[in-house]
C-alpha positions as CSV (number, residue, x, y, z in Angstrom):
1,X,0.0,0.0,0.0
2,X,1.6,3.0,-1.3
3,X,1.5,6.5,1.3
4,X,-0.7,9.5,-0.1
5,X,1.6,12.2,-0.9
6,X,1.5,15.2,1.6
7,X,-1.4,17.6,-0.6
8,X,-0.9,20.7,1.7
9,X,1.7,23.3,0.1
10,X,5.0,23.3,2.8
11,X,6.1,25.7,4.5
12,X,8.6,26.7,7.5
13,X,7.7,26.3,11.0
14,X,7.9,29.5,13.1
15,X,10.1,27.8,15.0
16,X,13.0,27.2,12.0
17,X,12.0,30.5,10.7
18,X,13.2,31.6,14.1
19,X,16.1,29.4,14.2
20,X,16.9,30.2,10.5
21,X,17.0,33.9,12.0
22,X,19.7,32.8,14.8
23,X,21.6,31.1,11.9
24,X,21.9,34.5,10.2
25,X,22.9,36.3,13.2
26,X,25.3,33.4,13.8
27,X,27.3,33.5,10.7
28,X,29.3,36.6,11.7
29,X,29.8,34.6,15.1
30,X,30.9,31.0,12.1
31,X,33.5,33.5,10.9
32,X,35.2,34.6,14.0
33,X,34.9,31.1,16.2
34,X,34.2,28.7,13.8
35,X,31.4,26.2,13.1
36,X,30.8,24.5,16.0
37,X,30.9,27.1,18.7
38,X,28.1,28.9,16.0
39,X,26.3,26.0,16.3
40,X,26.1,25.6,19.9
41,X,25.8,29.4,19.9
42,X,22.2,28.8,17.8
43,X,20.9,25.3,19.6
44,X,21.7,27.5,22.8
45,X,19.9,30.8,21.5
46,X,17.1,28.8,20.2
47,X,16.3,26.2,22.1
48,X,16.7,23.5,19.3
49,X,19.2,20.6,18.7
50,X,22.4,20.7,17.6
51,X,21.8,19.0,14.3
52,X,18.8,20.9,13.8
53,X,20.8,24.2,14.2
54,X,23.5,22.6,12.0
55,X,20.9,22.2,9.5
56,X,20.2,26.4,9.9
57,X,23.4,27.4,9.1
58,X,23.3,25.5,6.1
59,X,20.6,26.9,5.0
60,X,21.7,30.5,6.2
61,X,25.0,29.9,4.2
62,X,23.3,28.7,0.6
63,X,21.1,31.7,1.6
64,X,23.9,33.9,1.8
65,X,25.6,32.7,-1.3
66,X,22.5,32.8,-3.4
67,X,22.1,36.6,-2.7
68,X,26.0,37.3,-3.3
69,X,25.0,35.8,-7.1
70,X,22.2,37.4,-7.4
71,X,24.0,41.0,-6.8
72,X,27.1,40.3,-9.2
């Protein structure tokens, strides 16, 4: 028995949008310290886990890039 696929349109949770917000803020914090202490620095701020706030600054990084092509 195959799984109906998911019909409502996806979109964030307030909580990633909120930890997607720490990730941003953390990036300056990536550049300075590094990745993991900006990690712990977003789980911590955020309340989430540490893979989860891994995830974020991904996502804050291709976010970051995609807007530096955009502009050149």
């Amino acid at each position: 028995m195959k799984a109906e696929p998911n019909s409502q349109p996806t979109r964030p949770s307030r909580r990633w949008k909120r930890t997607l917000k720490a990730a941003n803020w953390a990036w300056i914090y990536f550049q300075d310290k590094g990745e993991w202490p900006a990690i712990k620095q977003i789980a911590g701020q955020t309340e989430v886990s540490a893979g989860t706030a891994c995830n974020a600054l991904k996502a804050a990084r291709r976010q970051l890039f995609n807007s530096e092509k955009r502009v050149r």
